[in-house]
KEROVO-521356 format. One line per 10 residues: their letters; for each residue x, y, z of C-alpha. Coordinates in Angstrom, 3 decimals. Example, Ala and Ser with C-alpha at 12.3 -4.5 7.8 and 13.67 -1.06 7.14 Angstrom:
2
as = 12.300:-4.500:7.800 | 13.670:-1.060:7.140
REM end
This chain:
144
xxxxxxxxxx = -76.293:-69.048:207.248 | -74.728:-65.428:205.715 | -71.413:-65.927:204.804 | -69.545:-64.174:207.568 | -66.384:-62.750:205.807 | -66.412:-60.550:202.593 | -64.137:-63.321:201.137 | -66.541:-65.604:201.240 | -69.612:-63.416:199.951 | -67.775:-62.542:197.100
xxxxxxxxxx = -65.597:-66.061:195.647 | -67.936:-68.166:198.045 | -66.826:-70.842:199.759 | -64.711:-73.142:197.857 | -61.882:-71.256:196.244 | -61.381:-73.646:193.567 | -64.244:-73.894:192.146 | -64.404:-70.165:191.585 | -61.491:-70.404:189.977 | -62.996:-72.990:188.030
xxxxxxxxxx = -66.131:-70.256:187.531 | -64.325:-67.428:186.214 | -62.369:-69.464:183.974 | -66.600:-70.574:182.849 | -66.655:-66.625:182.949 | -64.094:-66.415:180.014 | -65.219:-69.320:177.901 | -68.635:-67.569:178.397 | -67.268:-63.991:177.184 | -65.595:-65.774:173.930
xxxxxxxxxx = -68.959:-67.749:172.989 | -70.994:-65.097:173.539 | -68.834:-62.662:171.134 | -68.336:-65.375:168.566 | -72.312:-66.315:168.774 | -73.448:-62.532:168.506 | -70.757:-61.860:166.131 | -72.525:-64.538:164.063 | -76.410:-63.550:164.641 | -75.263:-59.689:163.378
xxxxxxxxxx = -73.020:-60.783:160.336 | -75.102:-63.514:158.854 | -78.232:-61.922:159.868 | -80.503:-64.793:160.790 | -83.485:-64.393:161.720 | -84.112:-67.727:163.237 | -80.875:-67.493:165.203 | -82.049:-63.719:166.330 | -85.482:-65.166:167.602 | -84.460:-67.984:168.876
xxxxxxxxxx = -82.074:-66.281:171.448 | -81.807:-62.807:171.522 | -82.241:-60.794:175.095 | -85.035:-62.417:176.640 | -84.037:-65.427:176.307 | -80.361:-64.869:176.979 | -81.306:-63.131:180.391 | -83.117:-66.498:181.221 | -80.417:-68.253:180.171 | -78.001:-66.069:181.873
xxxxxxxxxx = -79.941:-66.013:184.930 | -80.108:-69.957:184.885 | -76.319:-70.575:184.928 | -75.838:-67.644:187.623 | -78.534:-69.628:189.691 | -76.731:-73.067:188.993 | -73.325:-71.106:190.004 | -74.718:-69.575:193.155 | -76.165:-72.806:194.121 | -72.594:-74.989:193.755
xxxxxxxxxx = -70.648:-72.374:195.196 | -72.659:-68.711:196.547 | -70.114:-65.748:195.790 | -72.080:-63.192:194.410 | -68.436:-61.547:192.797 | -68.784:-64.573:190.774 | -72.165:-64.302:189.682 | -71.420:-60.611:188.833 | -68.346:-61.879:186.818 | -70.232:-64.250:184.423
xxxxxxxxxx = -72.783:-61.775:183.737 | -70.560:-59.351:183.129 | -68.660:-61.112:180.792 | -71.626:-62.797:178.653 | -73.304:-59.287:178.558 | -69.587:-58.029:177.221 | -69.650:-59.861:174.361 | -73.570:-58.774:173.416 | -72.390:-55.516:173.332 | -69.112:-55.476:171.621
xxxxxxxxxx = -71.191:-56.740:168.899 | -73.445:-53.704:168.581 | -76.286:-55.744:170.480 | -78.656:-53.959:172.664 | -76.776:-50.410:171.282 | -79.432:-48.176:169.954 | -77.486:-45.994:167.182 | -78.788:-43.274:165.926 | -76.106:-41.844:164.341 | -72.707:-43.965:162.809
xxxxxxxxxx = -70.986:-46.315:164.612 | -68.863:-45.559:167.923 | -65.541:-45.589:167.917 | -63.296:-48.395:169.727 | -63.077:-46.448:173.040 | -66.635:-45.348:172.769 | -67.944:-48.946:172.062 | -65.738:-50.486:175.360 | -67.343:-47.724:177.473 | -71.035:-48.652:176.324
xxxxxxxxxx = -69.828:-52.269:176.534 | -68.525:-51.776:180.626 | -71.185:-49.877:181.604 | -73.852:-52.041:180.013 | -72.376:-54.894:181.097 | -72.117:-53.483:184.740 | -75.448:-52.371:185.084 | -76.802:-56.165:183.682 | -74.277:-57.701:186.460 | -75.839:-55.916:189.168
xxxxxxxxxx = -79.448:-56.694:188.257 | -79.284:-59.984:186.476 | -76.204:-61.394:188.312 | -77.581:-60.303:191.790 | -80.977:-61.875:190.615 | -79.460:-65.479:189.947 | -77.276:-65.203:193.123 | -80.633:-64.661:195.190 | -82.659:-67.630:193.330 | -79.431:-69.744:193.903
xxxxxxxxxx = -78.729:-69.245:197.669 | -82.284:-69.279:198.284 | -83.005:-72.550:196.519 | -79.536:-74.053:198.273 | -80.523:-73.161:201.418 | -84.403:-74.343:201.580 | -82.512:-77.388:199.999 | -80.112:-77.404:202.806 | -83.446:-76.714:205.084 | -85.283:-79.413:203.850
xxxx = -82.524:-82.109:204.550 | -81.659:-81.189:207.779 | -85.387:-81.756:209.145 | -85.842:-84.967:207.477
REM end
């Protein structure tokens, strides 16, 4: 069934565990930071294959599933994308410089735009796989 308030669509339908979900959302923002923070400074090139974009996106698109699953609320789903893709950039990650390095202000626009653009294609992505695996879950139990 669609979610009929735009309450609902957004936290989903248990309040608290969106709470507990954005809370995920800021944990997720810090590790992300401190692990791309680590990848650029210490240059590694086993930690740079090993999980760079592609397979951060699956990652990312993974726990969005997993969240959209427990709980729907595509806000939510936005909101952890968002903040992993955050910390990505504020490391330089995914920037392609041509020139020297952007200033502070310059560097939290690329990083809120990036970041919103990923949300809306990779969060929206892992809310669809998640509702649409809960509910043929849902489906399946209810004719059995």
């Amino acid at each position: 069934m669609v979610p009929v308030d735009t309450r609902t669509l957004l936290l989903g339908e248990d309040r608290k565990r969106a709470r507990q979900w954005s809370i995920g959302a800021g944990i997720l923002f810090v590790a992300s930071l401190c692990y791309f923070a680590v990848v650029r400074i210490a240059d590694v090139r086993l930690l740079d294959s090993v999980l760079w974009w592609q397979g951060y996106a699956v990652l990312l698109t993974i726990f969005v599933a997993a969240q959209a699953y427990s709980n729907g609320g595509i806000g939510v789903s936005w909101l952890l994308v968002f903040a992993a893709v955050a910390g990505v950039i504020l490391n330089f990650g995914g920037i392609a410089l041509t020139m020297g390095r952007p200033g502070l202000l310059r560097l939290i626009g690329y990083a809120i735009i990036g970041s919103a653009v990923a949300a809306a294609i990779v969060g929206t992505l892992g809310f669809a796989i998640g509702t649409a695996v809960r509910r043929i879950a849902g489906y399946a139990l209810r004719t059995e």
